[in-house]
C-alpha positions, 0 to 999 in steps of 0.5 A, a space after each residue: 675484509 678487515 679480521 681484527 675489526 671481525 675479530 674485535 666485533 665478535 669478542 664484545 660482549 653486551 654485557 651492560 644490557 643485564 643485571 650482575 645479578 641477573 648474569 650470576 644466577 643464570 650462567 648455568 640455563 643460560 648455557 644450556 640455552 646453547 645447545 640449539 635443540 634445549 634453546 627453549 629451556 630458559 624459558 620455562 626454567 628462568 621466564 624472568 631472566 633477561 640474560 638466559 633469553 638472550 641466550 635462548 635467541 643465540 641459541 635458536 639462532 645457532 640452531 636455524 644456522 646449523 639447520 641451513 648449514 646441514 642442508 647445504 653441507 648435504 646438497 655440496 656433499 654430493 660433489 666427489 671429493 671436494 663435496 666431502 671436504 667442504 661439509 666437513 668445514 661447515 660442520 667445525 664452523 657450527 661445532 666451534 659457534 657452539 663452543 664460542 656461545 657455551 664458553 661466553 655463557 659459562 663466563 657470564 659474557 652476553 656475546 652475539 654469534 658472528 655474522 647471524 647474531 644479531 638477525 632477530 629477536 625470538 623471545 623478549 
């Protein structure tokens, strides 16, 4: 597995998909969008942005994935010892996709999460 390619993919951002309009006035829904269980908020607040809806499906996506994540984190942890350490893992890799999306919200960058990003499109 090449890490720079990983690294280079993940830190691209999509940006010219969206107006400079659209991403100025809508970085603050766009970050609430990530936090998985409001992902439904830019929706309502801005049905017109293209940008906040990107952000909404990042954010649905970040909550599926933690869902899973939470599920196999739960089924692992019954294992002594190592089971606890593993879950503990998979709980920061969900913690540290949210501040990965909170962050390229805040700074106006349309980024994908790593690996499950791009797997579908909720709301269009």
């Amino acid at each position: 597995m090449d890490f720079n390619n990983l690294k280079d993919e993940a830190l691209q951002d999509v940006n010219d998909m969206f107006t400079p309009d659209d991403i100025e006035s809508n970085k603050g829904i766009a970050a609430v969008a990530t936090i998985p269980i409001l992902c439904w908020i830019p929706l309502v607040a801005a049905k017109e942005s293209a940008f906040a809806k990107f952000y909404a499906n990042q954010g649905l996506i970040l909550l599926i994935t933690n869902l899973v994540i939470s599920i196999a984190g739960g089924i692992i942890g019954i294992i002594p010892l190592i089971g606890g350490l593993i879950s503990g893992l998979l709980s920061l890799v969900c913690l540290a996709a949210w501040v990965f999306l909170l962050v390229s919200a805040l700074q106006g960058k349309a980024r994908y999460l790593p690996f499950v990003g791009k797997l579908f499109v909720a709301f269009k």
